[in-house]
DRENPA-843931 format. One line per 3 residues: number of its first residue (from 1); for each residue x, y, z of N, C-alpha, C, O. Coordinates in steps of 0.2 Angstrom, whole numbers, plus 5000, padded with zeros to 4 digits. Each point is the difference from the previous one (the first is absolute). Layout:
N
NUM> X/Y/Z/X/Y/Z/X/Y/Z/X/Y/Z; ...
//
This chain:
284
1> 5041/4798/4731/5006/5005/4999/5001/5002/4993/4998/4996/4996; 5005/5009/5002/5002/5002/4996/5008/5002/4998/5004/5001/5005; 4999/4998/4989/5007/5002/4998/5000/5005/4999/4994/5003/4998
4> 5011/5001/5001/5001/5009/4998/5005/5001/5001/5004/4996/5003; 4999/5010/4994/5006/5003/5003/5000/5004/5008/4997/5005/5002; 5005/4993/5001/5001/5004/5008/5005/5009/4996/5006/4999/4999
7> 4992/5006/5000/5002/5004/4998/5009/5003/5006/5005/5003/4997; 4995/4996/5009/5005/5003/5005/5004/4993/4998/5006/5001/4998; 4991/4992/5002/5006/4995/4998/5003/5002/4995/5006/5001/5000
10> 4991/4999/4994/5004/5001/4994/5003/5006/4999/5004/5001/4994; 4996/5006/5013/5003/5005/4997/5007/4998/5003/5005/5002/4998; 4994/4993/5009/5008/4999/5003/5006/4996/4995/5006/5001/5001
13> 4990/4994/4994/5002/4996/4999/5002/5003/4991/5004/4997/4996; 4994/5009/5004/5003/5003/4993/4996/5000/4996/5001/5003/4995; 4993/4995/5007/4993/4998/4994/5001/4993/4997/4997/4998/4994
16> 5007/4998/5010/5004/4993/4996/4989/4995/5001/4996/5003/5003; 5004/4991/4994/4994/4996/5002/5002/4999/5006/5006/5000/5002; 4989/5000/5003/4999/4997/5006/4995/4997/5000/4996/5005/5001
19> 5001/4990/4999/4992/4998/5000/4998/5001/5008/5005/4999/5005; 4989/5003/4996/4999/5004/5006/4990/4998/5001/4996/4999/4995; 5001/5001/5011/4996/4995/4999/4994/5005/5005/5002/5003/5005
22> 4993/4998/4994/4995/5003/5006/4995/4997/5001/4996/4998/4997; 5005/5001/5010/4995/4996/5004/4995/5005/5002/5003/5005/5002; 4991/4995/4996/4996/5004/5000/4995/5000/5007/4998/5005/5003
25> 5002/4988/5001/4999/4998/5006/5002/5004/5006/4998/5004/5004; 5008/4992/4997/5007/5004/5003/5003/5009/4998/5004/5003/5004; 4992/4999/4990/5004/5005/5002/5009/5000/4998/5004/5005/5002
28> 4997/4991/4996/5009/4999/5000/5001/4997/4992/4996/4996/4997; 5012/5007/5000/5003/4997/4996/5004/4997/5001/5003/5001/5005; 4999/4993/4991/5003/4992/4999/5005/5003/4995/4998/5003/4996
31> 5009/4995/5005/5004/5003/4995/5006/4993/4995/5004/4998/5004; 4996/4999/4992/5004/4995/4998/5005/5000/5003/5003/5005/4998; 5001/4992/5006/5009/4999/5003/5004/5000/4996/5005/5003/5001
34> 4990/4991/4993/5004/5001/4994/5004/5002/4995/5005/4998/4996; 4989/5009/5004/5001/5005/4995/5005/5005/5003/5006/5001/4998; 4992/5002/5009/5005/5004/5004/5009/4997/5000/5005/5004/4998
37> 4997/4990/5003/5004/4996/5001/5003/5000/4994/5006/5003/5000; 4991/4995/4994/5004/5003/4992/5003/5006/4999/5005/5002/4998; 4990/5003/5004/5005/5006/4999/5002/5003/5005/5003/5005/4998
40> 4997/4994/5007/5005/5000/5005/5007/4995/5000/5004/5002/5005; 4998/4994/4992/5006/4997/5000/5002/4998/4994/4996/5000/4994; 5009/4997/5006/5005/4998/4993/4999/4992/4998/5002/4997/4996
43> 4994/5002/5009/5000/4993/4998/4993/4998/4994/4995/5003/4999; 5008/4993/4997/4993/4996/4994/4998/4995/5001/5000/4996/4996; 4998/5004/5010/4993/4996/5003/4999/5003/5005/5005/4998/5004
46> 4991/5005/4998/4996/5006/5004/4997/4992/5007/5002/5000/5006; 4994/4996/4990/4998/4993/5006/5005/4999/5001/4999/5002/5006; 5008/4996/4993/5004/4995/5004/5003/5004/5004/5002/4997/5005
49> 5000/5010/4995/5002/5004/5004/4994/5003/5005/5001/5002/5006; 4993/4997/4993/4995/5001/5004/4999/4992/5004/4996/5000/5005; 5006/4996/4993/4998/4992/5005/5010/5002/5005/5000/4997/5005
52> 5004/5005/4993/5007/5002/5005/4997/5004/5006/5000/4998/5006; 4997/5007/4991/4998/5006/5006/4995/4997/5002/4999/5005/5004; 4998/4992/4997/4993/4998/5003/5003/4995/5004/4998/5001/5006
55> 5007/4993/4993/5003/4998/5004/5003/5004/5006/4999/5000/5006; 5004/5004/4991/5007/5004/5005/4994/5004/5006/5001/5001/5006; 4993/5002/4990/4996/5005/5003/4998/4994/5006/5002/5001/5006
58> 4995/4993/4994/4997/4995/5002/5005/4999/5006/4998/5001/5006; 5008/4997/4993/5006/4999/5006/5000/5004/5003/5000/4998/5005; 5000/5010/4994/5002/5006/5003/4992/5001/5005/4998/5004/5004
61> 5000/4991/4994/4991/5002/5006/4996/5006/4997/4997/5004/5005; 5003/4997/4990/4997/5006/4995/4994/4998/4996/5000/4997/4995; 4992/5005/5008/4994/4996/5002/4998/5003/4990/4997/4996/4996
64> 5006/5009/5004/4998/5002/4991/4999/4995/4996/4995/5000/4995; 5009/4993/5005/5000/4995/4998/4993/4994/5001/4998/4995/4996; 5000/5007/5010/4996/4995/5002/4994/5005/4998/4995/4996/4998
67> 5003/5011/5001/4995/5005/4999/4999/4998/4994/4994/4999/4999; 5011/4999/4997/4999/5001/4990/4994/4994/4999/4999/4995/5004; 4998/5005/4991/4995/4994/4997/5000/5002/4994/5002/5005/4997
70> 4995/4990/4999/5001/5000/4990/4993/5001/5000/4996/4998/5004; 5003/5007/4990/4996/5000/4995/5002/4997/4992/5005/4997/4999; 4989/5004/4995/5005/4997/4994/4997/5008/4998/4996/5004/5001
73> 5011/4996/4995/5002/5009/4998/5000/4998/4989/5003/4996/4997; 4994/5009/5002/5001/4997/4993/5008/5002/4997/5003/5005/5001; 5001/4988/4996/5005/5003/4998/5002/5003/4994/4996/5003/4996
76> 5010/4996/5003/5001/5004/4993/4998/4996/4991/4999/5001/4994; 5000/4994/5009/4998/4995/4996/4991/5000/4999/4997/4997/4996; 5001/5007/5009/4992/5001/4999/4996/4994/5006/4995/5001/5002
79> 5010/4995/4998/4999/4994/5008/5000/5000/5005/5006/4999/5001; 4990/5001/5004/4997/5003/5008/5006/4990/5004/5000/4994/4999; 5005/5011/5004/5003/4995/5003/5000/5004/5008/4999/5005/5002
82> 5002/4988/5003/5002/5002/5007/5005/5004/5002/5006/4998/5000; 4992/5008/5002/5006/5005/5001/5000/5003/5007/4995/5002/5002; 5010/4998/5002/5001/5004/5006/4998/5004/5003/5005/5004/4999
85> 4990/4999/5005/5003/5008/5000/4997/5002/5004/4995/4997/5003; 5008/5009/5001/5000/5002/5004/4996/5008/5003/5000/5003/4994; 4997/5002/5011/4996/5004/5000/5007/5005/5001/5006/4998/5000
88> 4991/5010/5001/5005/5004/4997/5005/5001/5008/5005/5003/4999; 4993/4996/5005/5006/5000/5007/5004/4994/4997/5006/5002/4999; 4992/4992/4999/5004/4994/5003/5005/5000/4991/5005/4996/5000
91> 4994/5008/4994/5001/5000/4998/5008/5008/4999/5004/5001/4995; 4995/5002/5013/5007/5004/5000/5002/4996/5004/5007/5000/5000; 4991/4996/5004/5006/4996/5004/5003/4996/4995/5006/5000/5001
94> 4993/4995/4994/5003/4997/4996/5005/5004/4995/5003/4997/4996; 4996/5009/5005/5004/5005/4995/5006/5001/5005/5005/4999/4997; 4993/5001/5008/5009/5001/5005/5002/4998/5002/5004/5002/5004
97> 4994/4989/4992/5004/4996/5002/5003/4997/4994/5002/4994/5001; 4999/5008/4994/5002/5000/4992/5005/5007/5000/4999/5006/5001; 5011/4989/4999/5002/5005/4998/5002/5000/4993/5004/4996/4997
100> 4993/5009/5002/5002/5001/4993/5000/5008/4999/4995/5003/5004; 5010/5002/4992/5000/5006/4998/4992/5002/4997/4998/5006/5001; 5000/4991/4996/4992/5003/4998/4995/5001/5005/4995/5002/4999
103> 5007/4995/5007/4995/5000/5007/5002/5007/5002/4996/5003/5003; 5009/4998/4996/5002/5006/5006/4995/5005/4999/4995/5000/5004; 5004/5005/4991/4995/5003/4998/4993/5000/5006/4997/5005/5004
106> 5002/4987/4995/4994/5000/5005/4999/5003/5005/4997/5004/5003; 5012/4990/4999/5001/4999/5010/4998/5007/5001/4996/5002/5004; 5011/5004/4991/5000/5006/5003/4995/5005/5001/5001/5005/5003
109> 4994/4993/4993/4993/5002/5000/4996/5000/5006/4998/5005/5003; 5002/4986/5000/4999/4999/5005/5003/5004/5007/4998/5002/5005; 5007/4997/4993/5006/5004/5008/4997/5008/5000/4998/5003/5006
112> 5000/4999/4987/4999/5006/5002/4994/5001/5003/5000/5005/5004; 4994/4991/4994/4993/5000/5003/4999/4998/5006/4995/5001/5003; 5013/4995/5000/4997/4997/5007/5005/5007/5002/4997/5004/5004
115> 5008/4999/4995/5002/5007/5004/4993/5006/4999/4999/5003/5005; 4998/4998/4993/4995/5004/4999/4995/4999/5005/4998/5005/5003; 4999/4990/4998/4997/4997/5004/5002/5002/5010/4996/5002/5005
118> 5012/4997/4993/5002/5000/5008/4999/5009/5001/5000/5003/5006; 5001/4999/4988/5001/5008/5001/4993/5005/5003/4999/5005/5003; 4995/4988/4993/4994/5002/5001/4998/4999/5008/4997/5005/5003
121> 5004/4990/5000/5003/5000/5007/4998/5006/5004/4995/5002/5003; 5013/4999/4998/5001/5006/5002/4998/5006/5001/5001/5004/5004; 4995/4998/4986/4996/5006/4999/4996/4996/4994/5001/4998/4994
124> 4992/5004/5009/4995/4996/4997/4998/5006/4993/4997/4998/4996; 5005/5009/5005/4997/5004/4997/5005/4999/4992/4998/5003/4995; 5008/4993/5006/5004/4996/4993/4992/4997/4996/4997/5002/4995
127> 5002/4994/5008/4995/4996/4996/4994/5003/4998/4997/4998/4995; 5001/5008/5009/4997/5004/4997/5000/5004/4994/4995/5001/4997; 5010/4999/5001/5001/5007/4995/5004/4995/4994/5001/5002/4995
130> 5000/4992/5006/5001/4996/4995/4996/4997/4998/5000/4997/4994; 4992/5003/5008/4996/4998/4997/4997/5005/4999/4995/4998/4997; 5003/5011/5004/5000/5003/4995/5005/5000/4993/4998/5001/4994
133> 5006/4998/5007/5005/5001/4994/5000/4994/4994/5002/4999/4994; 4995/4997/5010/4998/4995/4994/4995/5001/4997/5000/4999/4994; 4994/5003/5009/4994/5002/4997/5002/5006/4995/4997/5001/4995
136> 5005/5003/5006/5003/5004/4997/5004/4998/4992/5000/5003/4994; 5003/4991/5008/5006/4997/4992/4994/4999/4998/4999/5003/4994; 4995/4993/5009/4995/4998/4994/4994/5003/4997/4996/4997/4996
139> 5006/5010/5006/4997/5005/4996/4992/5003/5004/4996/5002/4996; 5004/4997/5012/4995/5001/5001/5004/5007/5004/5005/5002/5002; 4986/5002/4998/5002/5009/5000/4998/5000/5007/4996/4996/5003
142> 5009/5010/5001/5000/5001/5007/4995/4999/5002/5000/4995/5004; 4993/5007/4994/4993/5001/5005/4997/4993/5002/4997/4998/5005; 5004/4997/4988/4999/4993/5002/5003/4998/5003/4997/4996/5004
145> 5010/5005/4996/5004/4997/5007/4998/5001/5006/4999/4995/5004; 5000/5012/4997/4998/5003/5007/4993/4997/5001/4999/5001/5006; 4997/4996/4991/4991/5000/5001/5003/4989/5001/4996/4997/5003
148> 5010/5000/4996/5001/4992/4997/5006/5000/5009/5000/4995/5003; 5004/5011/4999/5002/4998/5007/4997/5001/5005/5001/4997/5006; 4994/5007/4993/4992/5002/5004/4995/4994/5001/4998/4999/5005
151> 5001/4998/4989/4998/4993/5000/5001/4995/5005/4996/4998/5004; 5012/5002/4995/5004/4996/5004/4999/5000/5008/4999/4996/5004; 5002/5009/4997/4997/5003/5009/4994/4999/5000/4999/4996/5005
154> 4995/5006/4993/4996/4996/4999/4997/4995/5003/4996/4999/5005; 5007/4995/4989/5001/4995/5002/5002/4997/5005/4997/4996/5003; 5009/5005/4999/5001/5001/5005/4998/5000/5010/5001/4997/5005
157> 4995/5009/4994/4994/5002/5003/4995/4994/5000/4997/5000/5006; 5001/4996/4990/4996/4997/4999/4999/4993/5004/4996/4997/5004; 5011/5000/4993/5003/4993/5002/5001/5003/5009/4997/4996/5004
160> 5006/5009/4998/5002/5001/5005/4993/4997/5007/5000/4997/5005; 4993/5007/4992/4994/5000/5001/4997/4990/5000/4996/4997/5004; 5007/5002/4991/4997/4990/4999/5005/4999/5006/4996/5000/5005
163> 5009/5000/4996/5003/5000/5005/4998/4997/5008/5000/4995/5003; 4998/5013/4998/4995/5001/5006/4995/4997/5001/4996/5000/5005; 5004/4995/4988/4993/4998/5001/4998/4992/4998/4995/4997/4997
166> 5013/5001/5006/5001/4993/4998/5001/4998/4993/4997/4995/5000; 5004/5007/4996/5003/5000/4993/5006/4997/5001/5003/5001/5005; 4998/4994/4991/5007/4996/4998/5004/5003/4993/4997/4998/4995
169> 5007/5005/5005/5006/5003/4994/5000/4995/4998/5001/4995/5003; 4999/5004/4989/4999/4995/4996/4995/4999/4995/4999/5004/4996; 4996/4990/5006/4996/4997/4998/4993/5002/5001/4996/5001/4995
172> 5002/5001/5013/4996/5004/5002/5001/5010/4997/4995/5004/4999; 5011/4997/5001/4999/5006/4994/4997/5001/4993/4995/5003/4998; 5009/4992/5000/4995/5000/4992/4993/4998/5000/4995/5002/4997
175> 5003/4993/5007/4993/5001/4999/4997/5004/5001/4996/5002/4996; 5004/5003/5010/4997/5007/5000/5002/5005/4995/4995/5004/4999; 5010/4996/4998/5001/5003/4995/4996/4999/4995/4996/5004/4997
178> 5005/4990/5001/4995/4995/4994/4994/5004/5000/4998/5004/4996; 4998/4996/5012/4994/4999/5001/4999/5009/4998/4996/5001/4995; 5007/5004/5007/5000/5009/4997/5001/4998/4991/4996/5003/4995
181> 5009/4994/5003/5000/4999/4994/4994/5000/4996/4997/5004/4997; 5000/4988/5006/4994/4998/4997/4995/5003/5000/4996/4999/4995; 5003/5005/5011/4993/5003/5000/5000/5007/4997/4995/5002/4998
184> 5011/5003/5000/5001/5003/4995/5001/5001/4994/5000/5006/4998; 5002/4988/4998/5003/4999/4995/4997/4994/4995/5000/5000/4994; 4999/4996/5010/4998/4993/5000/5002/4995/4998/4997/4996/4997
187> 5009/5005/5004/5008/4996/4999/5002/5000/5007/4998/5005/5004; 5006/4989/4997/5006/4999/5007/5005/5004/4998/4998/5005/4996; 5007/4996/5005/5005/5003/5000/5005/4996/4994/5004/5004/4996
190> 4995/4988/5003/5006/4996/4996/4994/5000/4992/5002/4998/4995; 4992/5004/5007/4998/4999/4994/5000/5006/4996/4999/5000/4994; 5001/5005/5010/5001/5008/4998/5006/5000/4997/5001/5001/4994
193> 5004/4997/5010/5006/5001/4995/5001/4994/4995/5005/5000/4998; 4991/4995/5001/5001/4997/4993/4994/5004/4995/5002/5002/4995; 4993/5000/5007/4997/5006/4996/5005/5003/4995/5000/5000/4994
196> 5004/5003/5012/5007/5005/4996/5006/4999/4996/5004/5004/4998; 4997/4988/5002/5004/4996/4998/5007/5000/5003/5005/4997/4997; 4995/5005/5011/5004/4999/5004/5001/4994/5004/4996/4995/4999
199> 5008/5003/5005/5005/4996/5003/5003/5001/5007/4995/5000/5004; 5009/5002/4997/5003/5000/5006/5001/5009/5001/5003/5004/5003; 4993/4997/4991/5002/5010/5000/4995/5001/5004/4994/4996/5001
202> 5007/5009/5003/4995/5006/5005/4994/5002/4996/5001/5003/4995; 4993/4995/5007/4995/5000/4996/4996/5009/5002/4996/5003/4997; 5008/5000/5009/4997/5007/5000/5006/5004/4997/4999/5006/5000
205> 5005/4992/4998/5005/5001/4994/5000/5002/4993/5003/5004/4997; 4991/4991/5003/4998/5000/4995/4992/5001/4998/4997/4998/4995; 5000/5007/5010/4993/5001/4998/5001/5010/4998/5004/5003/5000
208> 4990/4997/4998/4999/5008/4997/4999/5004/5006/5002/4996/5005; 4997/5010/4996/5001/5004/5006/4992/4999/5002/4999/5000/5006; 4996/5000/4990/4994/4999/5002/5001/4991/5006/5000/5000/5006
211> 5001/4995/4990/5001/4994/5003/5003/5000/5007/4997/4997/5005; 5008/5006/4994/5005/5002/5007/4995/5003/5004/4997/4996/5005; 5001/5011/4994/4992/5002/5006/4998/4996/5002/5000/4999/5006
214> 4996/4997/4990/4994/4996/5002/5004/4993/5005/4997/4996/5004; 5007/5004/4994/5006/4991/5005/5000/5005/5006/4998/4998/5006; 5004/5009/4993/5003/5001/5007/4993/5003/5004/5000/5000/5006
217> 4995/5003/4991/4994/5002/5003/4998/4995/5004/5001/5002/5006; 4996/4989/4993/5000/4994/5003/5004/5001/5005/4998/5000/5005; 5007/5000/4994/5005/4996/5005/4999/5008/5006/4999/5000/5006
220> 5002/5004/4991/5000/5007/5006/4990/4997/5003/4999/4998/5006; 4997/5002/4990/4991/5000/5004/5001/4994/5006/4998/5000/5005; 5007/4994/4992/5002/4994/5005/5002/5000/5004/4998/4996/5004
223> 5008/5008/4998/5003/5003/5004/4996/5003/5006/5000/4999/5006; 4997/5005/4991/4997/5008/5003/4995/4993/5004/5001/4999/5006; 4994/4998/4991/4994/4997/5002/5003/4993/5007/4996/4998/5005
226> 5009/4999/4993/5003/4997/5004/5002/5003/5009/4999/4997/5006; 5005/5009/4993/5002/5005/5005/4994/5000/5003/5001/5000/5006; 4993/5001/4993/4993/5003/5000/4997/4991/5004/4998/4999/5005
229> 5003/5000/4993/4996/4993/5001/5004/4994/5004/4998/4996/5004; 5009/5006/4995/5004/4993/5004/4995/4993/4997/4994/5000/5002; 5009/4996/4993/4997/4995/4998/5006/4994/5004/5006/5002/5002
232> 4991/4991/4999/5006/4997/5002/5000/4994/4997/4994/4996/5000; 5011/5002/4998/5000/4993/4995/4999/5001/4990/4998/5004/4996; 5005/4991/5004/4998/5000/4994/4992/5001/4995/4999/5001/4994
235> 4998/4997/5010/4994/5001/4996/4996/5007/5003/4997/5002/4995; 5003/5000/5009/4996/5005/5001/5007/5006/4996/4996/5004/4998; 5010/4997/5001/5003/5003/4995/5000/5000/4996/5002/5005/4997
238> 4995/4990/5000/4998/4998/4992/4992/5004/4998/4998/5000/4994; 4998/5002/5011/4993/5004/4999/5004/5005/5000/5000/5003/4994; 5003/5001/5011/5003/5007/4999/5003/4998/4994/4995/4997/4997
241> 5011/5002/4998/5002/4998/4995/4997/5002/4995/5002/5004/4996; 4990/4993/5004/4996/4999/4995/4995/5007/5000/4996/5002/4996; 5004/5000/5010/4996/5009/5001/5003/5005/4995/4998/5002/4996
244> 5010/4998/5008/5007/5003/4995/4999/5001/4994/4998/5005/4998; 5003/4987/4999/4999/5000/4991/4992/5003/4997/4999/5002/4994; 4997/4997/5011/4993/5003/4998/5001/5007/4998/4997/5002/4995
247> 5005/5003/5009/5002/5006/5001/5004/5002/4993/4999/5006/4998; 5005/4990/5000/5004/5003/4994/4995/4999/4996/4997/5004/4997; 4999/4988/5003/4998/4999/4995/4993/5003/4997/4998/4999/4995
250> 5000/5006/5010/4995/5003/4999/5004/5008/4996/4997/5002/4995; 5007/4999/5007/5004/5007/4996/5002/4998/4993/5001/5004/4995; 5000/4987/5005/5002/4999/4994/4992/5002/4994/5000/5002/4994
253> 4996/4996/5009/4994/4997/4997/4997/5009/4998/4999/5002/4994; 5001/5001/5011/4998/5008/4999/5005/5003/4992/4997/5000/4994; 5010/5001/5007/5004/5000/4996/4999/5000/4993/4999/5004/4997
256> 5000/4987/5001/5000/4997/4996/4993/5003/4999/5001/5003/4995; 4996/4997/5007/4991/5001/4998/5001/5010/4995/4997/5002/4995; 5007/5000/5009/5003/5008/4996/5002/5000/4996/4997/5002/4995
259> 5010/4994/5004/5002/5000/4995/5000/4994/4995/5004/5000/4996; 4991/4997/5004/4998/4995/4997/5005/4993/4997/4999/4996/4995; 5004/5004/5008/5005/4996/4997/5003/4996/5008/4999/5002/5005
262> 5005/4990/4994/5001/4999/5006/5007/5001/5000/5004/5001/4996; 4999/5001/5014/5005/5004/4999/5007/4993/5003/5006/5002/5003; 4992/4991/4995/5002/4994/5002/5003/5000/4992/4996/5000/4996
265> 5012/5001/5004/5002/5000/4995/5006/4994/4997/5003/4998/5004; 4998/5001/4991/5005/4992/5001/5009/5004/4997/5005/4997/4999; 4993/5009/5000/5008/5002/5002/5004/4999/5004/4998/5000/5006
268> 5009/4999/4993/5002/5000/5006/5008/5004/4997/5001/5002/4994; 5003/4998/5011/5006/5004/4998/5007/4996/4997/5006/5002/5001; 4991/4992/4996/5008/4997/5000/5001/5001/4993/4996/5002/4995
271> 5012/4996/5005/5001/5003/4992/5003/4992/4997/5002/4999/4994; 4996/4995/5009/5000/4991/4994/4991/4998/5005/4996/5001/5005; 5005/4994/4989/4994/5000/4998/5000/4990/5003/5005/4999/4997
274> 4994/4997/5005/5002/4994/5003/4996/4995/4994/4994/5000/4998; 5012/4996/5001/4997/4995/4995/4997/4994/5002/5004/4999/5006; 4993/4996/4995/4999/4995/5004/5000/4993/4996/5000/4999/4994
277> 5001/4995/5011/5001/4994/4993/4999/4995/5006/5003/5001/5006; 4995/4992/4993/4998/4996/5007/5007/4997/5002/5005/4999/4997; 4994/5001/5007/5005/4994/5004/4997/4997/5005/4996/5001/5004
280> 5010/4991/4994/4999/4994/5003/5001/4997/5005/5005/4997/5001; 4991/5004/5006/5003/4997/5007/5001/4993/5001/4996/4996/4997; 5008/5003/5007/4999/4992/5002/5005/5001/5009/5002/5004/5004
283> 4997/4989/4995/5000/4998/5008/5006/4996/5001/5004/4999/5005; 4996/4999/4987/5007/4994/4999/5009/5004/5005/5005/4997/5000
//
């Protein structure tokens, strides 16, 4: 695991310290209780108000308490002690149930994400046009949006096809993924995006418009060869998979041979940069 700053934690939090932790395994961030809990409330002792609420959460039958486990977090004294902490769902339920006037900010963030959601509901073409409009804040230009929501159906199409064909949503997705990944890139998917110094960010997100072709060329030849073929199970999907990525990865190889140069590149589009620093698990 690694320490860092969670950049969305410290934007809620004011930019106050939050120690904040990435499980590189998991795929998930670990957030100190105790850091959040200080500046969320008026109390000067952040533990002793965090062993009340853990209590009271505990009574109330609120499993967030039984979810939490310790790491040792380095403190301000320079010394890794056992610290609490919690992943970033269980760490909003512990926000709402702290009253305190510096929470509100959150909750109301929160009320507002779960109304947006219900509205999504009703008319899905909401969630639509809010995720152009965000790609949009981050400075990316219409044509990539248009060629990154095309993507997306795409993909789409793709999974719908594993599907058909006894594919499991989850676990058995990414390894077919993995498997087009690797045979056109020659990276998994989780090693591509540590390549690019990414995290939980969208790794086609963050590729070049060249890189983008070549993801979605794979995943469309896997598609197309699957409909053609009807594969069943996971291993005979995993040859078509690896047909797929062969298919980019020969466009990539031509390409590359033209332009002389390789078109696997370790830009990526975020604007921080992730510091890392070890942290201490235990079981105690």
């Amino acid at each position: 695991m690694q320490e860092d700053k969670m950049h969305l934690v410290n934007k809620l939090f004011n930019n106050n310290t939050i120690r904040t932790v990435w499980d590189k395994d998991k795929e998930k961030y670990y957030i100190s209780i105790i850091d959040i809990i200080s500046v969320l409330t008026e109390s000067t002792d952040g533990r002793k108000y965090w062993n009340k609420l853990k209590q009271r959460l505990k009574e109330e039958g609120n499993e967030t308490v039984t979810n939490c486990h310790q790491l040792k977090l380095k403190a301000k004294d320079g010394k890794y002690r056992l610290t609490d902490v919690c992943n970033v769902e269980e760490m909003f339920r512990i926000i709402e149930s702290i009253p305190s006037k510096k929470a509100e900010p959150v909750k109301l963030w929160l009320a507002k994400l779960g109304s947006e959601r219900i509205d999504e509901v009703f008319d899905p073409s909401i969630a639509a046009q809010r995720s152009i409009d965000l790609y949009r804040s981050k400075g990316y230009d219409e044509t990539w949006i248009k060629k990154r929501v095309s993507g997306i159906q795409n993909r789409k199409q793709l999974t719908d096809v594993w599907k058909n064909g006894g594919i499991k949503e989850g676990k058995e997705f990414a390894i077919l993924t993995n498997e087009i990944y690797k045979t056109w890139s020659g990276m998994t998917a989780e090693e591509y995006k540590s390549f690019k110094g990414l995290r939980k960010e969208s790794l086609r997100d963050n590729m070049s418009d060249i890189e983008i072709a070549l993801a979605d060329l794979g995943e469309l030849a896997t598609r197309e060869i699957a409909k053609q073929h009807k594969p069943k199970g996971l291993y005979e999907n995993i040859e078509v998979a690896k047909r797929g990525g062969r298919i980019a990865n020969n466009t990539r190889k031509n390409l590359e041979e033209e332009i002389g140069e390789s078109v696997i590149v370790k830009d990526n589009a975020l604007s921080y940069e992730y510091k890392e620093e070890k942290v201490i698990e235990t079981n105690n």
